[in-house]
C-alpha positions in Angstrom: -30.6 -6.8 -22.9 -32.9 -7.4 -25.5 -32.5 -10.2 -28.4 -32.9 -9.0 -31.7 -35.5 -10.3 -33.9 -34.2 -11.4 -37.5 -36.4 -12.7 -40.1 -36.3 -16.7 -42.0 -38.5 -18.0 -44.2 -40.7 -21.0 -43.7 -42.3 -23.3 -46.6 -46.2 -22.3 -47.2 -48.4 -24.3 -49.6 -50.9 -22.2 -50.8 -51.5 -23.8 -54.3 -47.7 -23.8 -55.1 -45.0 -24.1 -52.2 -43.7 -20.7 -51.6 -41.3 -19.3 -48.8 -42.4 -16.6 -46.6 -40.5 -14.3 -44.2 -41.1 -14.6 -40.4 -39.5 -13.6 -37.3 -37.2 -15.1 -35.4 -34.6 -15.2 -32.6 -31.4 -16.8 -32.5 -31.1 -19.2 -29.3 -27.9 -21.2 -30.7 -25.7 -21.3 -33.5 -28.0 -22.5 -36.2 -31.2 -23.0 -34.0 -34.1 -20.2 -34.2 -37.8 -19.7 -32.5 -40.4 -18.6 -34.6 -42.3 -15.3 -33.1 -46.0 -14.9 -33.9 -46.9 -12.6 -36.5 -49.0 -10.8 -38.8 -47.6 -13.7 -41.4 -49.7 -16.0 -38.9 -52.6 -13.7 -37.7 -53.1 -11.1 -40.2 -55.7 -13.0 -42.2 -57.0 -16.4 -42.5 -56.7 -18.7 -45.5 -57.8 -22.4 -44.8 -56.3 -23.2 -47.9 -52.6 -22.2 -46.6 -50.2 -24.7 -45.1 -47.3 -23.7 -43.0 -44.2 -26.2 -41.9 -43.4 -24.4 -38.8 -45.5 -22.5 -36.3 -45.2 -20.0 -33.4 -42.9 -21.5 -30.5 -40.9 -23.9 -32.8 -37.5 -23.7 -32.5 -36.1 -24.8 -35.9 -33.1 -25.4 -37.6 -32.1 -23.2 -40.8 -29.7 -23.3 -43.9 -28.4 -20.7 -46.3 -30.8 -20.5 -49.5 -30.0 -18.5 -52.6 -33.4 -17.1 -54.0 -34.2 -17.5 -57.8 -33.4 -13.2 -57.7 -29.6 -14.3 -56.5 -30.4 -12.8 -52.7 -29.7 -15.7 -50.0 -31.9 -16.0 -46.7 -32.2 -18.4 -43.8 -34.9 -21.1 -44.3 -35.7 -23.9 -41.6 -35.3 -26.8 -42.9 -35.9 -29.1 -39.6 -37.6 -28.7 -36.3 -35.7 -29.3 -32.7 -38.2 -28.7 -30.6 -42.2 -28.0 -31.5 -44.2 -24.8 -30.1 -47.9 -24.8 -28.8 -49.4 -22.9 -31.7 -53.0 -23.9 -31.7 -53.9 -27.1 -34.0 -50.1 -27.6 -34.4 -50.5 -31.8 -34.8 -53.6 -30.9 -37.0 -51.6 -28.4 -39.3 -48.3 -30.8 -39.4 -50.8 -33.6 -40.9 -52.0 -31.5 -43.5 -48.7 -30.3 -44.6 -47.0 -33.5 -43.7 -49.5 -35.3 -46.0 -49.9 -33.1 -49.0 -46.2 -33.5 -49.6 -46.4 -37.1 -49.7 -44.1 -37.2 -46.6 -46.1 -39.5 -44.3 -45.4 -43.6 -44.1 -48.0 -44.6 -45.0 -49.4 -47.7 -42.5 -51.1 -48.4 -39.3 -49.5 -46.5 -37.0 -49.5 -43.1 -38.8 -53.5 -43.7 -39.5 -53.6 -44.3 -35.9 -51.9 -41.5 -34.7 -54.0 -38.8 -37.1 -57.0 -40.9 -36.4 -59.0 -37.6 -35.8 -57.5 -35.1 -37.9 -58.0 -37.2 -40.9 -61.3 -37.5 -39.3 -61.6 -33.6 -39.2 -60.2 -33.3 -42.8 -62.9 -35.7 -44.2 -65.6 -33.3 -42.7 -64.4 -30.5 -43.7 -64.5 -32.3 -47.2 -68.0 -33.1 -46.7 -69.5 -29.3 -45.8 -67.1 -28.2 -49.5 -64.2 -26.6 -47.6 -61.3 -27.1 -50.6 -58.8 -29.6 -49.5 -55.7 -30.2 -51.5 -56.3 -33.5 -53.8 -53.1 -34.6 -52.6 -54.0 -34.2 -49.3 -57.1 -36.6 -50.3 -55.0 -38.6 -51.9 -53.1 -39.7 -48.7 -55.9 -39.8 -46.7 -57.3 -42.3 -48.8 -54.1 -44.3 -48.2 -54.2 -44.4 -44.9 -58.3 -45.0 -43.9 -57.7 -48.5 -45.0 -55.6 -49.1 -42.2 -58.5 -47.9 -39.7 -60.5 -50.7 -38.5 -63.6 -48.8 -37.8 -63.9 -46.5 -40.9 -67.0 -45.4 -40.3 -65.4 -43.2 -37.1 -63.5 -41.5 -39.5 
């Protein structure tokens, strides 16, 4: 028997935050896996940010839309997938909404993706200046800046 495949939305940050469709199954009552899809692999746009990836398994809540219509959003994750970069992609998104602590053990634990971010800086990729902004937070807690 085949599970059907019914669509959520995940926060994006592409300039603004925005919610996007993607597919899902249902595994329990309120807890959903992400499926890969075009939303993920259709085009690439460094600039975009997604919460959730391929392989999570999240947990949603009702949302009514500013149109009236109501979807299921995830609003936490249970258990995370093996999308490719997924710890790199949770730092930027994690960051650019202001929602990392800010000390030692969070620089130390995105050591290299800030690392990674900074270089991308440095060739002119665009990275989001709030995304900088946290970054520059949390390099003073590095001991060996010049690594980073």
């Amino acid at each position: 028997m085949s599970v059907p495949i019914e669509q959520i939305y995940i926060q994006l940050l592409d300039g603004t935050t925005v919610l996007v469709p993607v597919n899902a199954i249902k595994l329990l009552n309120n807890q959903y896996e992400i499926l890969d899809d075009k939303e993920f692999t259709g085009y690439f746009d460094s600039s975009d940010i997604y919460e959730f990836y391929p392989g999570d398994i999240v947990e949603l809540e009702q949302h009514k839309f500013s149109d009236g219509k109501t979807g299921l959003v995830a609003t936490k994750l249970i258990n995370i997938g093996q999308w490719s970069d997924r710890k790199f992609n949770e730092f930027r998104f994690k960051a650019t909404l202001g929602q990392l602590k800010v000390n030692k053990q969070t620089a130390d634990k995105y050591r290299d993706e800030i690392s990674r971010i900074l270089k991308q800086k440095s060739s002119g990729q665009f990275i989001y200046p709030d995304l900088l902004n946290t970054i520059d937070k949390l390099t003073v807690f590095l001991i060996d800046k010049e690594e980073v």
